[in-house]
N, C-alpha and C positions, 0 to 999 in steps of 0.2 A: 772475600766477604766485604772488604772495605770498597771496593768499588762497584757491588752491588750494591750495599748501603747509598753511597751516594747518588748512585743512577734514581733506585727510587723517591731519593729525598728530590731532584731535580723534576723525575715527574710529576709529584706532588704541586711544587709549585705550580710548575705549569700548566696543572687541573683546575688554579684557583684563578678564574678570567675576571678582569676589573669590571666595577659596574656599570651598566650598561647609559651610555651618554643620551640625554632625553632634553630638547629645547621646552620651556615653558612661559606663560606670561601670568602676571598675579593680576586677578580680578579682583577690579575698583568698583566700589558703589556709585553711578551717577544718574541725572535724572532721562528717564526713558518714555517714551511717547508709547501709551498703550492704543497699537490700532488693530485693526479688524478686518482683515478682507471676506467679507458677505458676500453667498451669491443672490439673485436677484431680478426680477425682467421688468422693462420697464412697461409705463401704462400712458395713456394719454391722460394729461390736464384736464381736461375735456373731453367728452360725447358725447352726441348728441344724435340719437336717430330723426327721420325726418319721414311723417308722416303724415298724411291730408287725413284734414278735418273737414272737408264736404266728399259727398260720395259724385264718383261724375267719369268723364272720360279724358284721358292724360290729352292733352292737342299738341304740345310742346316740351321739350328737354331743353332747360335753357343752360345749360353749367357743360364742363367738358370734367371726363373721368377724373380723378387723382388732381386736378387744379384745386387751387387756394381759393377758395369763397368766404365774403365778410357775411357777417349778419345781419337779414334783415334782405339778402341779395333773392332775388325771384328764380328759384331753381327748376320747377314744374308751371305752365300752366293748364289746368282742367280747364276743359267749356264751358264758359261763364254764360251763354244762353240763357238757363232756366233760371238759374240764380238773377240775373239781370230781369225778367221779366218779373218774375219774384219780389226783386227793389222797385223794379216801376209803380204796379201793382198794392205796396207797401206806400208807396209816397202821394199816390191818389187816393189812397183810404186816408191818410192823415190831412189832406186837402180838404176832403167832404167834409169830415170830421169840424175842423176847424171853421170850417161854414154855420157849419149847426152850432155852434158854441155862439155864433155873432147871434143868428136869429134867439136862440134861447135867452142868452142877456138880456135885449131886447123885450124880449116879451115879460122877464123876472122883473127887469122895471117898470115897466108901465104897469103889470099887478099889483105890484107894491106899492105904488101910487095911490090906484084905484083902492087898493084896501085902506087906504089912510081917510077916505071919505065915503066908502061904505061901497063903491061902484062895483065889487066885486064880491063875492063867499070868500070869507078865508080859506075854504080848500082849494078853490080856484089858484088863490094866490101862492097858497104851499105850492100844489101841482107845476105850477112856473118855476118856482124856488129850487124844487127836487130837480126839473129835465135842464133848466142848466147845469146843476151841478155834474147831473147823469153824462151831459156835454162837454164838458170839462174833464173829467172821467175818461172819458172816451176820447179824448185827443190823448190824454197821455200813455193810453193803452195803444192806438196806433203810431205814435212814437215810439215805444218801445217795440212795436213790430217793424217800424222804418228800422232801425236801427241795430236789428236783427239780421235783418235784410240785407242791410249792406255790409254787415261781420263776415255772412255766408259768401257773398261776392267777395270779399275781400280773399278772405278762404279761398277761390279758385285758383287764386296765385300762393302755391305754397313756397313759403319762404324759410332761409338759413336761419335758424334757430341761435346758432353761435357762427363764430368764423372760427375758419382752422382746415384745413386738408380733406375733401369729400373723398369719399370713395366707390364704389362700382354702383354703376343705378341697377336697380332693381324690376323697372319698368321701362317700355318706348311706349313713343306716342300710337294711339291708339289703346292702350289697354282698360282695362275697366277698377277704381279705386273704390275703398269706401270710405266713410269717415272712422277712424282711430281705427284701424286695421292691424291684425298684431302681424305682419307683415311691414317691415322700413322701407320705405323709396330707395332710402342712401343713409349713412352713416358718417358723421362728421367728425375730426378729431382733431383737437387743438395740441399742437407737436410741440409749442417753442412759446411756455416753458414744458419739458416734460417730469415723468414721476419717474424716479427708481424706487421699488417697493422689493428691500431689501429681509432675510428674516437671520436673526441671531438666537440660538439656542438659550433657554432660563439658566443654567448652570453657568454660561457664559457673562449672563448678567449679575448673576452673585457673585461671581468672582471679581468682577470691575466692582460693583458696589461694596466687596471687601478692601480690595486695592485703594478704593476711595476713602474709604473709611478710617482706614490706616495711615490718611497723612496724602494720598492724592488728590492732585489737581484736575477737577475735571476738565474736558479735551472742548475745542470750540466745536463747532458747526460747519465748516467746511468737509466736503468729501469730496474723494479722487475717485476717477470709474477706470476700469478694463473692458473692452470688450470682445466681443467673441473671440475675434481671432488672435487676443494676446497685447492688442495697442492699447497705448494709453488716450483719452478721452482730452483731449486739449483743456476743455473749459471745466472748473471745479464745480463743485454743487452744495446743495446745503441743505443739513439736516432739519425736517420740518418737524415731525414727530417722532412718538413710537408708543406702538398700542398700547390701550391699558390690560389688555388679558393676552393671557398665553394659551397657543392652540392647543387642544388638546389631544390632536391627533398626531402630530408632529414634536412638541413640549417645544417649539420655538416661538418667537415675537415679532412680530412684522413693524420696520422701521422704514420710514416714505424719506427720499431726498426728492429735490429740485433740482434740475439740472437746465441750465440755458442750452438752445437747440434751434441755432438761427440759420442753420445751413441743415436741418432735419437728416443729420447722421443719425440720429436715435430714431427709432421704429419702434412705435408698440409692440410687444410679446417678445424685445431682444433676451436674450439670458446676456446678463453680465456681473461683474466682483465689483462690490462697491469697497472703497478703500477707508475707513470711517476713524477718524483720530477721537477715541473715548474719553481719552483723558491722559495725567502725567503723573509718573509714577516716582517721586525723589528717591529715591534708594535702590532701581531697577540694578540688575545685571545682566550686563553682554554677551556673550562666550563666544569667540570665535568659532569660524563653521571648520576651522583645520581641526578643531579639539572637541568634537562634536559626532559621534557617528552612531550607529543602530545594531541594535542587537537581532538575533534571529525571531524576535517575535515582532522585531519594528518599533521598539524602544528607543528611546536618545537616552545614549549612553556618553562620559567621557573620566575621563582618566586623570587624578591628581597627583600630586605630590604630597605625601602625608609633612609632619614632623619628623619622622624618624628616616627620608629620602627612602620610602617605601611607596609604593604603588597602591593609590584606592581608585577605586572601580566608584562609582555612583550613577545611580538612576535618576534622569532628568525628565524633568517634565514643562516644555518650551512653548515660545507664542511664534509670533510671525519673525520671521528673518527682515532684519534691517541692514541693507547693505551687505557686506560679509561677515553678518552675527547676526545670532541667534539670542533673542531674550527669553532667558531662563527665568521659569515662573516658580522653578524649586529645584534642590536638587543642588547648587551653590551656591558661595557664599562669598560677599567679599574677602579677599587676602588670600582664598585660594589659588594654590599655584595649579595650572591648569597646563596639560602636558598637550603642545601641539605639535611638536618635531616627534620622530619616534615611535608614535605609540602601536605603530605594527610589530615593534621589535621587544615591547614589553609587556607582561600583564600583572594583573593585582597580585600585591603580594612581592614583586621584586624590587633589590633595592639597584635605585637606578644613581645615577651621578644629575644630577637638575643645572641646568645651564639658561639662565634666563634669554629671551630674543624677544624682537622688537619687532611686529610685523607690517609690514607693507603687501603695495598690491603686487611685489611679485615673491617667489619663494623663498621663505626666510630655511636658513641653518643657523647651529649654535655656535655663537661667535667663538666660543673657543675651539671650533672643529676647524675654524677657515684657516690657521696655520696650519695644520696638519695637510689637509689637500692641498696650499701654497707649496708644502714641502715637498 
């Protein structure tokens, strides 16, 4: 009996496994950049459709596809023929015109004369009075049809409304225009500087204006872009706006950056992530992405170390990863010991043994594990 006694006092012991060894770091308050990656496409600064204002037939394309044309540059010209007979026509009526203004002068003075010594009827003399004026009148009526005249000519040559990037013509010579035709010649876009027209959720914005509220600093105006395929945008940009109303269809906000575009990588209708610095948060918290993982419904979950070197489970709720951390928006707290060695080998509720580590960019263990493997 006695050495059964003892056999089961021995496996006793050896039922009772020490607690399970877990590396941790304690999470410090410091200040944290709240940013934002929005997605977004971009738009032209500019455009500008380009349509005739006289009706006529195209005689010339003067611009090449997709080239840079300034303002003001002669992209069409229409047959100026009728229009130019038109001006002729216009500038001979205002000659005549201007004729008959000398004779009427003329004749309004010498009546006015004559009525001063009776040589005339006063109505005579009115009648003089009235057909200069009437001449007078009438020069500036044919003036203004000179000058009609030569708008229309001017019109046969339709010119670049803005400068910036043309694109596909819409006619060749010969075809037949009219004046303001809801059909465009060509369509013009000014690339550089371009728009990103970014849109961020209302819920999103009340939580930055709570964050602010609470003692943050709001973030400058520069923004960083991504685009499509994952690169970074060399040149930064800068926040212009952001709407006063929220869609109602979508419950987001549409915010416009500027971006410089001197070698036109950016293209109208790109999709790309604007990278947006909102503001600064004095009291943020970090959490490493080792102590950081997802539950089966796709939660951020991570693992502490209580007071009593017991296992808590907590539900996280994160913004963007900075580096290799994750800024936790709830969910931690400073001084939290935060389990990033281990935590496949424990869960809440067990009492572990907490071994603090220092992390770097290659794999941390708990310093007091590395004699044991030296051994």
């Amino acid at each position: 009996m006695a050495a059964v006694l003892a056999g089961c006092g021995g496996a006793h012991q050896r039922g009772a496994p020490p607690p399970t060894q877990v590396g941790y770091v304690t999470l410090t308050a410091q200040p944290v950049t709240l940013r934002a990656e929005l997605p977004g496409r971009t738009t032209a600064s500019l455009m500008s459709d380009v349509r005739p204002q006289v009706s006529g037939i195209i005689k010339a394309r003067l611009f090449v596809e997709g080239a840079q044309v300034k303002a003001g540059q002669v992209l069409y010209q229409i047959d100026p023929a009728p229009y130019q007979a038109a001006y002729d026509q216009a500038r001979a009526d205002l000659e005549n015109a201007e004729a008959a203004v000398g004779s009427a002068a003329l004749k309004d003075e010498r009546y006015a004369d004559l009525r001063k010594i009776e040589g005339v009827s006063k109505q005579d003399a009115d009648d003089a009075a009235a057909a200069h004026t009437q001449a007078v009148a009438t020069v500036a009526l044919k003036k203004a049809a000179l000058a009609t005249a030569r708008i229309n000519l001017d019109y046969t040559q339709v010119r670049a409304p803005i400068s910036g990037r043309i694109g596909i013509s819409a006619v060749t010579p010969g075809a037949l225009v009219t004046a303001n035709q809801d059909t465009a010649l060509a369509t013009i876009r000014s690339l550089d500087p371009i728009y990103v027209d970014v849109t961020q959720s209302s819920a999103q914005i009340l939580e930055l204006r709570r964050q602010l509220a609470a003692g943050g600093r709001p973030g400058g105006t520069r923004v960083g872009l991504k685009l499509e395929d994952g690169s970074q945008y060399p040149l930064p940009g800068v926040l212009k706006f952001q709407e006063v109303a929220v869609d109602e269809s979508t419950g987001t906000v549409t915010l416009r950056a500027e971006f410089p575009n001197p070698k036109d990588v950016l293209l109208p209708g790109m999709f790309v992530r604007a990278e947006v610095e909102e503001g600064v948060e004095p009291h943020g918290i970090m959490a490493p992405q080792q102590g950081v993982t997802r539950d089966d419904r796709g939660n951020a979950t991570a693992l502490v170390v209580g007071p009593d070197d017991k296992v808590q489970q907590r539900t996280l709720e994160i913004g963007v990863n900075e580096g290799s951390a994750w800024r936790v928006i709830r969910g931690l707290s400073a001084g939290d010991r935060l389990i990033v060695e281990g935590t496949g080998k424990v869960r809440a509720g067990d009492q572990v043994k907490p071994v603090p580590v220092t992390l770097d960019s290659a794999a941390t263990v708990p310093a007091a594990a590395q004699p044991a493997q030296a051994h």
